[in-house]
Every structure is written in structure tokens, then in C-alpha cells.
N, C-alpha and C positions, 0 to 999 in steps of 0.2 A: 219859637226860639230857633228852631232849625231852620226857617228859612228866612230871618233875620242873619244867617251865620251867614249863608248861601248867598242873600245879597248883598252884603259886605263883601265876601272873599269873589263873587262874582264882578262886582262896581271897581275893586283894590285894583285886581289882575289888567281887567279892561282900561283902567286907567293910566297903569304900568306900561302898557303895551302902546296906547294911543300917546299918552302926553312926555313918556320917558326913553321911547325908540326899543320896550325890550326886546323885541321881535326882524329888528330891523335885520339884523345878519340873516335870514332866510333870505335874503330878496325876492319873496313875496310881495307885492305892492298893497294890497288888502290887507297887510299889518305894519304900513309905513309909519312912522309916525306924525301926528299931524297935531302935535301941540294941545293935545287934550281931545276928550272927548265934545262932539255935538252935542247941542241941544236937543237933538231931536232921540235919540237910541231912547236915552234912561228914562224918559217920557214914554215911550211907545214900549218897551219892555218893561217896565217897574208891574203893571197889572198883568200881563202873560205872565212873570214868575211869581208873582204872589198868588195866581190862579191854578198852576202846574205844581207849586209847594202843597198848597193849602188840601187843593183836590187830590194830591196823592195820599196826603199824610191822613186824609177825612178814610180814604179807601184801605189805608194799612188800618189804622183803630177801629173801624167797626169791624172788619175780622179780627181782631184782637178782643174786642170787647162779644162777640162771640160765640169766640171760645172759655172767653171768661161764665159766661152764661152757661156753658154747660159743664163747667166746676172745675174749669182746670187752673193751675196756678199761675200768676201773674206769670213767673218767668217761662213757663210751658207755654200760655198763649203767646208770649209777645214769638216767642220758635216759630210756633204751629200759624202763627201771623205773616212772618216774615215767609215761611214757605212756601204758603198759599199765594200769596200774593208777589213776592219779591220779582219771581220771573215776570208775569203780566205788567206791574210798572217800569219794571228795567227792559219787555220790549215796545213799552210805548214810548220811553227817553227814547231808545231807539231810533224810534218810527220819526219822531222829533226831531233827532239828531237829522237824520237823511233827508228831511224836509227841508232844514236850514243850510244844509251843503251847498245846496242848490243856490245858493247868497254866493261862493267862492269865487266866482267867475267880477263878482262887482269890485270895481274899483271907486266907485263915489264912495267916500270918508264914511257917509252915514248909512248909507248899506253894509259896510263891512264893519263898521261900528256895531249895527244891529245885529248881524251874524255873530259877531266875534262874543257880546253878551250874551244870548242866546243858546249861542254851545257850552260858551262855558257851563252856563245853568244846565242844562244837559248834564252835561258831565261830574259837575261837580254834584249835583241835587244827588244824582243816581249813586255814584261813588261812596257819600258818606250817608243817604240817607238808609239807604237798602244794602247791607252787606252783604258781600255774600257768604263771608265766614262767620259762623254763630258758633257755641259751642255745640258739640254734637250736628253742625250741620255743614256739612262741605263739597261745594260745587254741586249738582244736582242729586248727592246721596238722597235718599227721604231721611227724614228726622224718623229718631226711634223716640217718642213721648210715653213714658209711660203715667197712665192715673195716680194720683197717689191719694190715699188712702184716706188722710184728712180730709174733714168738710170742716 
């Protein structure tokens, strides 16, 4: 479901941008508009983002599930989940990001098409999938978890 959301609001934007000029007042030429998007980007990105969704979300749950294993509460693992893990996917969006930069300098429609999808997914996947405020947890405090006493 969340990366069903990711590439809808990813496909919306880039389409905004390519076939409705939203970007035009930069004068940036790698967000001109050019009447819609190519055929080519949503074909060659549609499996990278469903591969970058899928494989992160597989790496938050099995630390989630765990810490569910050794009895802690669903809303303590999903914490104790996001902790462990949050930083390590949020610096490989990163790492992601700074890869596709490297597209900025293209001016052909379908290079900067492909770039232009591509970060967004960056940005948007990491933004809402990985918070970084939970309760009890802000910016790189550790989480204070305590057991609780149920089984």
C-alpha cells in the first residue's frame, strides 16, 4: 500500500511538472516542459521503485517482526524497528539520491524525465516512509523502550 501511494504521488508530480510547465519559472531546462511525459522514464523506473519500496519495507519488518520474537509489543517493536533501521535506509535513499544527481547536467526530455522520477521516489519513499519523529523518539535520541510486563 505504501508504495502504491509513492507511485501515484511520484507519477502525479512528474507528470505536473513534464506535461503542465510546473517547474518552468526555474529556468532550469531539465524541468521544461515538454508536453507530457516519455514513454520511455515510467517503463524503465516503474521496477527500480517497486524494487527500492518493496526491499526496504521487507528490511524495516523483519526487524520489527524480531523484536516481536523476543515479546515486545507491537507498538515497541514497530519504535525499536524504526530505530535500528531508520538511519541505514534513510543513508542508502541518500546514497540513491547522489547517484541520480549525476542525471542534472541532461538536457534530453528522457534523461531528465528519468532523473526527475527517480528523486522524487528518493524523497518522497524516505520522507513518509521512515520518520523520523515517532513518539518518544527524536532525531538521533535512542528510544527509551521499556518491557512490559504482559505476555
Amino acid at each position: 500500500m505504501l508504495v502504491r501511494r509513492t507511485l501515484s504521488l511520484v507519477y502525479g508530480i512528474a507528470r505536473f511538472v513534464y506535461q503542465h510547465g510546473a517547474l518552468n519559472g526555474l529556468g532550469f531546462r531539465g524541468f521544461a516542459k515538454a508536453g507530457g511525459l516519455c514513454w520511455l522514464p515510467p517503463i524503465l523506473t516503474f521496477p527500480l521503485l517497486i524494487g527500492f519500496g518493496v526491499d526496504y519495507e521487507v528490511f524495516l519488518l523483519s526487524r520489527i517482526v524480531e523484536f516481536r520474537t523476543l515479546r515486545y509489543t507491537d507498538r515497541e517493536s514497530v519504535l525499536l524497528g524504526l530505530s535500528k533501521t531508520g538511519r541505514i535506509i534513510t543513508y542508502a535513499g541518500v546514497i540513491m539520491a547522489v547517484a541520480f544527481v549525476g542525471l542534472l547536467p541532461a538536457y534530453e526530455h528522457q534523461l531528465s524525465q528519468l532523473r526527475c522520477v527517480l528523486l522524487l521516489d528518493v524523497c518522497d519513499f524516505f520522507r513518509f516512509a521512515f520518520p523520523w519523529r515517532c513518539d518518544g523518539w527524536h532525531g538521533s535520541s535512542v528510544l527509551m523502550v521499556h518491557r512490559s510486563t504482559t505476555k
